[in-house]
ZADO-997243 format. One record per residue (C-alpha): residue number from 0; residue in three letters; chain; y, z, x. Coordinates in steps of 0.1 Angstrom, whole numbers. Layout:
# residues N
   pos   code   unit      c2      c3      c1
   NUM    ALA      A       Y       Z       X
...
# end
This chain:
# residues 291
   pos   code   unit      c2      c3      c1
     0    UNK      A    -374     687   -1448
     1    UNK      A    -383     679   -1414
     2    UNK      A    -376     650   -1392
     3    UNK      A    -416     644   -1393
     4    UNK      A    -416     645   -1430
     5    UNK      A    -384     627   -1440
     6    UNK      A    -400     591   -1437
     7    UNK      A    -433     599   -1453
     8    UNK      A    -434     571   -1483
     9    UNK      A    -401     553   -1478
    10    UNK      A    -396     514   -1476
    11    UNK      A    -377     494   -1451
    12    UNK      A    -368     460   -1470
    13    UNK      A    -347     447   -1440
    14    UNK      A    -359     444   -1405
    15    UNK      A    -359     411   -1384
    16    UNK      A    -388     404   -1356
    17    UNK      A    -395     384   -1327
    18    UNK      A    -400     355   -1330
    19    UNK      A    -365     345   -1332
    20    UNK      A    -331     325   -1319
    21    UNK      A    -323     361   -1317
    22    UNK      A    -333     387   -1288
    23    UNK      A    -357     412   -1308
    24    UNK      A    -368     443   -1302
    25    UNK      A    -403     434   -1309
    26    UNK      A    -424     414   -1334
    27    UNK      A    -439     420   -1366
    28    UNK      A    -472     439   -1351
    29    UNK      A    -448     464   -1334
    30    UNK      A    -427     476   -1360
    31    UNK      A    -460     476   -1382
    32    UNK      A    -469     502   -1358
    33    UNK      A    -439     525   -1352
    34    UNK      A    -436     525   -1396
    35    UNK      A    -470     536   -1400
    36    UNK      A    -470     562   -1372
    37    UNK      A    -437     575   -1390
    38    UNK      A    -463     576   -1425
    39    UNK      A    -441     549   -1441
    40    UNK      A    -449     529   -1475
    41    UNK      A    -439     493   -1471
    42    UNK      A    -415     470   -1448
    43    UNK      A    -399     438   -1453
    44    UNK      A    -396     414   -1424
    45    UNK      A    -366     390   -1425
    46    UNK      A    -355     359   -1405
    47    UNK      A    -326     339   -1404
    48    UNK      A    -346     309   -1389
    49    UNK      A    -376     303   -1416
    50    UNK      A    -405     325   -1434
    51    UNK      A    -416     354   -1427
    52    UNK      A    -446     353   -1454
    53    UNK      A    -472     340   -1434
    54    UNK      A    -468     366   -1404
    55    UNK      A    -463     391   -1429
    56    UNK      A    -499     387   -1444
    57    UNK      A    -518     386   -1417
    58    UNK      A    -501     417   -1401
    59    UNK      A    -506     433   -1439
    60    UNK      A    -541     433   -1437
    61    UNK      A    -545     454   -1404
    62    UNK      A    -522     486   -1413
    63    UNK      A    -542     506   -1440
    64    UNK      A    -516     521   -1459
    65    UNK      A    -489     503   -1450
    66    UNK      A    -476     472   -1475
    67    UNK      A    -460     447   -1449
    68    UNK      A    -441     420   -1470
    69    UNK      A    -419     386   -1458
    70    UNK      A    -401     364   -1475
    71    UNK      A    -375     331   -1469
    72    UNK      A    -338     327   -1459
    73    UNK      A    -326     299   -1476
    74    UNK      A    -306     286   -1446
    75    UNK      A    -304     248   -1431
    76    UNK      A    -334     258   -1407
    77    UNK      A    -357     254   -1437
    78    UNK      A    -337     229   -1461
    79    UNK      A    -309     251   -1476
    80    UNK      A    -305     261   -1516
    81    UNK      A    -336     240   -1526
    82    UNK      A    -360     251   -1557
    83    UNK      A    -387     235   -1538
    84    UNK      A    -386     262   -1509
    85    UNK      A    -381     289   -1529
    86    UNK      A    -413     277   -1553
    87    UNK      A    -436     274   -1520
    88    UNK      A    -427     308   -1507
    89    UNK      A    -435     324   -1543
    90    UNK      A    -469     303   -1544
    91    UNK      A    -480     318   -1505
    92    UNK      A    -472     352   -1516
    93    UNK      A    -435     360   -1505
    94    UNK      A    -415     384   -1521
    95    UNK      A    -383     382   -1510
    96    UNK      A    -356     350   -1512
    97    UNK      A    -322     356   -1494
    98    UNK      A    -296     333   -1502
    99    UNK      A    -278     317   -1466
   100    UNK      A    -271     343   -1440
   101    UNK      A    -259     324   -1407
   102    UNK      A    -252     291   -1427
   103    UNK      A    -238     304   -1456
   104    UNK      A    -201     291   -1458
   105    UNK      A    -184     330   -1459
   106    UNK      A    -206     337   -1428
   107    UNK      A    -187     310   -1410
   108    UNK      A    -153     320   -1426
   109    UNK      A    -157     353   -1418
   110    UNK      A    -174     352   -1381
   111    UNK      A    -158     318   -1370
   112    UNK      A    -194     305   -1362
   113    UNK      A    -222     291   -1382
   114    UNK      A    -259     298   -1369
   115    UNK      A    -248     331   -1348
   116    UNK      A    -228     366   -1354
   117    UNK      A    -198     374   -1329
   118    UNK      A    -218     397   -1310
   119    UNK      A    -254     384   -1311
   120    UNK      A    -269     345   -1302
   121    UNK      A    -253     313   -1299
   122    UNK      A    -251     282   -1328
   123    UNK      A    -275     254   -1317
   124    UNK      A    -263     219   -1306
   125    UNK      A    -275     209   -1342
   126    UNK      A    -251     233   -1361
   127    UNK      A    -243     224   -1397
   128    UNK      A    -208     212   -1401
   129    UNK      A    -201     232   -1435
   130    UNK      A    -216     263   -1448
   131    UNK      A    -236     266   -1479
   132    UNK      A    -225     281   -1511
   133    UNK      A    -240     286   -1544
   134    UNK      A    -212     275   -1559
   135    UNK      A    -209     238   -1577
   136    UNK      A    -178     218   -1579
   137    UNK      A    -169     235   -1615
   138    UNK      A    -166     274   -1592
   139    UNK      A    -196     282   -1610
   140    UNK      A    -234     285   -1593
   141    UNK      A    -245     253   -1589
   142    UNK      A    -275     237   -1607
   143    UNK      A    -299     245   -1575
   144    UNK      A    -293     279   -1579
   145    UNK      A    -298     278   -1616
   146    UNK      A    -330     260   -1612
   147    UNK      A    -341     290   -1589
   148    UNK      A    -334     316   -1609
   149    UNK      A    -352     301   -1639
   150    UNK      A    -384     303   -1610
   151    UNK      A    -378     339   -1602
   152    UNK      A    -376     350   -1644
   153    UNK      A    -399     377   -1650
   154    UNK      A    -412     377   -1614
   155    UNK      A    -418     404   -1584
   156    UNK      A    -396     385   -1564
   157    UNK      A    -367     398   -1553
   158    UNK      A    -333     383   -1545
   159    UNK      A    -313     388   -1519
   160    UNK      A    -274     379   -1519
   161    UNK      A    -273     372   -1481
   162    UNK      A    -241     365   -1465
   163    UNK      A    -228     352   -1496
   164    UNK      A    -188     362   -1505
   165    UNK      A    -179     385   -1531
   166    UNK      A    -169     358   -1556
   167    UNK      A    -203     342   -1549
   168    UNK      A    -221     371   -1559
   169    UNK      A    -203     378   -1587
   170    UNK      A    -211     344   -1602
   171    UNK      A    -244     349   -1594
   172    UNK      A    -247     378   -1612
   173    UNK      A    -231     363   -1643
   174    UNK      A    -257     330   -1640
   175    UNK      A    -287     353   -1643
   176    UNK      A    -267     373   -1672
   177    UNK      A    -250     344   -1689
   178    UNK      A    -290     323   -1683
   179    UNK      A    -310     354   -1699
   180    UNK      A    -329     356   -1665
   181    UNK      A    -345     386   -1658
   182    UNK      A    -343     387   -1618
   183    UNK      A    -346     416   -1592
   184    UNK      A    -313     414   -1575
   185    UNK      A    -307     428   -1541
   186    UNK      A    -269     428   -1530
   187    UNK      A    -276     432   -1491
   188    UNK      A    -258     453   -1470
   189    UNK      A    -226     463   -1487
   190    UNK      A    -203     472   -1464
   191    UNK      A    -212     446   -1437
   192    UNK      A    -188     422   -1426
   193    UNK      A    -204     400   -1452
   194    UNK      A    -194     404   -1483
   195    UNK      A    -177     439   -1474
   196    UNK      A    -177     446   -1513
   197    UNK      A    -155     472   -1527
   198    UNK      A    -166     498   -1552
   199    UNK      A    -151     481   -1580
   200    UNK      A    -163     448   -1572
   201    UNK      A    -203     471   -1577
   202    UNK      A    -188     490   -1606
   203    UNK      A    -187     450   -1618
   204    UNK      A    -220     438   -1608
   205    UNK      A    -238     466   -1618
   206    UNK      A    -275     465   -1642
   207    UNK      A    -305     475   -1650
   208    UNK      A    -318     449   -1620
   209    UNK      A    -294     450   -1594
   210    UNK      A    -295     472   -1566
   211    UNK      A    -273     478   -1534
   212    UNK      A    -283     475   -1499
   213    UNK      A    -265     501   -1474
   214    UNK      A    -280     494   -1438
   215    UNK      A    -279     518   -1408
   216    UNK      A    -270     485   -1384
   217    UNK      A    -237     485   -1398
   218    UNK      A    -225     517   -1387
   219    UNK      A    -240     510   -1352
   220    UNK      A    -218     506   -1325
   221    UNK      A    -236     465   -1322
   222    UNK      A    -221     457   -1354
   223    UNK      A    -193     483   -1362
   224    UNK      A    -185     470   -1396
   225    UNK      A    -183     508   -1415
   226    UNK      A    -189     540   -1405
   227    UNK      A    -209     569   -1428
   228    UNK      A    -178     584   -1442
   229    UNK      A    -169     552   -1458
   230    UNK      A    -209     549   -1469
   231    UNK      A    -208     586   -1484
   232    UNK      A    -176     576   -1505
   233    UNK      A    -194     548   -1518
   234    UNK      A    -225     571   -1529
   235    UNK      A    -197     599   -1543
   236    UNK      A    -176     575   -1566
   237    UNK      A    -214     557   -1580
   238    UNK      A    -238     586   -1576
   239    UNK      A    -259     566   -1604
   240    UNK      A    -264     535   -1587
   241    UNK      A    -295     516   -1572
   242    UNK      A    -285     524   -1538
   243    UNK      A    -315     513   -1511
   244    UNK      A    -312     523   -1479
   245    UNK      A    -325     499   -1453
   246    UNK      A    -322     500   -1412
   247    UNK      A    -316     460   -1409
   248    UNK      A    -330     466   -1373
   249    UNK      A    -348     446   -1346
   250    UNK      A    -318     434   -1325
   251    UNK      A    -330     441   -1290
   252    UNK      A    -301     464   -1283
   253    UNK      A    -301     485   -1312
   254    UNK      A    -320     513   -1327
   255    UNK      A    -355     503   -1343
   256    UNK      A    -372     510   -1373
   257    UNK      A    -380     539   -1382
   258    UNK      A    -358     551   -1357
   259    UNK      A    -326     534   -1376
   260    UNK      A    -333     549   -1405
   261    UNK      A    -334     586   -1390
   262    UNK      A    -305     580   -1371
   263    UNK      A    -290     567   -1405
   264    UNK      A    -302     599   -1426
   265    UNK      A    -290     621   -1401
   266    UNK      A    -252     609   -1398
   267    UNK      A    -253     608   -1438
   268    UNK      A    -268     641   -1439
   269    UNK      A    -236     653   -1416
   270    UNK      A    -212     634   -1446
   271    UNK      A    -224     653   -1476
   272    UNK      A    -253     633   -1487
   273    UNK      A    -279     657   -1501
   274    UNK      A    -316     651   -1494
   275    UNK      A    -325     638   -1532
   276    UNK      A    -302     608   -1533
   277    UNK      A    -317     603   -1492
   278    UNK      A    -350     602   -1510
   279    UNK      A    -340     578   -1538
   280    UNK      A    -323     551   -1512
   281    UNK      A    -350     554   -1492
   282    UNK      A    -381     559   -1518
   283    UNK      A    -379     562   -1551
   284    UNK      A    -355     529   -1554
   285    UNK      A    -374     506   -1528
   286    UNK      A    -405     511   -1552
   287    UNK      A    -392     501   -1579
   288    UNK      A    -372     471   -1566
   289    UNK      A    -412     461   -1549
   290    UNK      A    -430     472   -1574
# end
């Protein structure tokens, strides 16, 4: 296939856009743009600071043939883990919730900062003092997170784990099991610094709704948290998995979607990957998870 053909129909669900606390690339009009010049389906825009739903609608309407979709990071900007945030976004039309990215509690663990990454932005003066979890006194999810997976049952919506820790997700998988929910579940990018989740640790949360984020920005020299021989050994040992392959672009000194996800097919091409399981992460899978 060539490089002109081998975006035709795929999804990016993670890209972040200007506005932001964050230096950007560009905003939500300009990577509208770049995917439908590249004859994409459908992108996700994410912040860390607030919504993305209302920018993602209005830009929606101008791209024939292109599905622009937003959605909510339940961080401290916009109130934390509340059921009330996450009904409002579902009642405008959003279609993603991430659990806390920045402020989430292994974020801060892991990066020494709340609000900011190592490499990218600094906190505010207003920075939280803890980091959120989903987890209650008891270790298990708390009832917040209960009461928002009882909103997305049987929904479009999808959930995304965030910057949650292993652990974190793992009881999150067991709430929606354990509740009888039936929820989309997005476990974003895998091999990040956060959560970093080993294969067994997906072996364990794996189902008919979950599906694993691998992200080009990763294996970028900003972020350097894996590299695509560790990604294709991940695809080797679960061939079967709902593996989605996603840029998680827009940093202003990075690659940009669609240009992160060539860069991405072409260094997995070089480990092994074959072109059908490059067309499920980047097509087949993103429909269904948006469908």
């Amino acid at each position: 296939m060539s490089p002109d053909e081998l975006l035709v129909g795929a999804w990016d669900v993670h890209v972040h856009v200007a506005p932001s606390l964050f230096p950007r690339w560009g905003d939500g009009w300009d990577l509208a743009e770049a995917c439908c010049a590249a004859r994409m389906k459908g992108v996700v825009l994410k912040a860390h600071h607030g919504s993305t739903v209302e920018v993602a609608a209005t830009i929606d309407r101008h791209f024939e043939g292109l599905t622009v979709l937003g959605g909510v990071v339940l961080n401290q900007f916009v109130g934390g883990i509340h059921p009330l945030v996450v009904e409002q976004t579902m009642a405008l039309g959003g279609r993603f919730v991430w659990m806390p990215t920045v402020h989430a509690a292994r974020h801060g663990a892991t990066t020494g900062r709340l609000g900011a990454f190592s490499f990218q932005g600094e906190p505010l003066s207003h920075t939280p003092a803890n980091g959120l979890s989903v987890l209650g006194p008891s270790g298990h999810v708390s009832p917040a997170v209960r009461e928002i997976l009882a909103l997305l049952d049987g929904t479009n919506v999808v959930l995304g784990t965030g910057h949650l820790a292993p652990l974190e997700i793992l009881e999150l998988r067991r709430a929606i099991v354990d509740d009888g929910r039936r929820v989309r579940l997005l476990v974003n990018h895998v091999l990040f610094t956060v959560p970093n989740l080993d294969t067994a640790e997906l072996e364990a949360l794996s189902g008919s709704d979950v599906y694993f984020e691998l992200c080009d920005f990763s294996c970028s020299p900003m972020a350097n948290a894996t590299t695509p021989a560790k990604v294709a050994s991940y695809l080797s040992v679960l061939p079967n998995a709902r593996w989605v392959m996603a840029s998680d672009s827009g940093q202003r000194d990075n690659a940009h979607s669609p240009e992160a996800l060539m860069r991405y097919c072409t260094a997995l091409t070089r480990e092994g990957v074959g072109q059908e399981l490059l067309d499920r992460m980047l097509k087949t899978h993103p429909a269904e998870l948006m469908a």
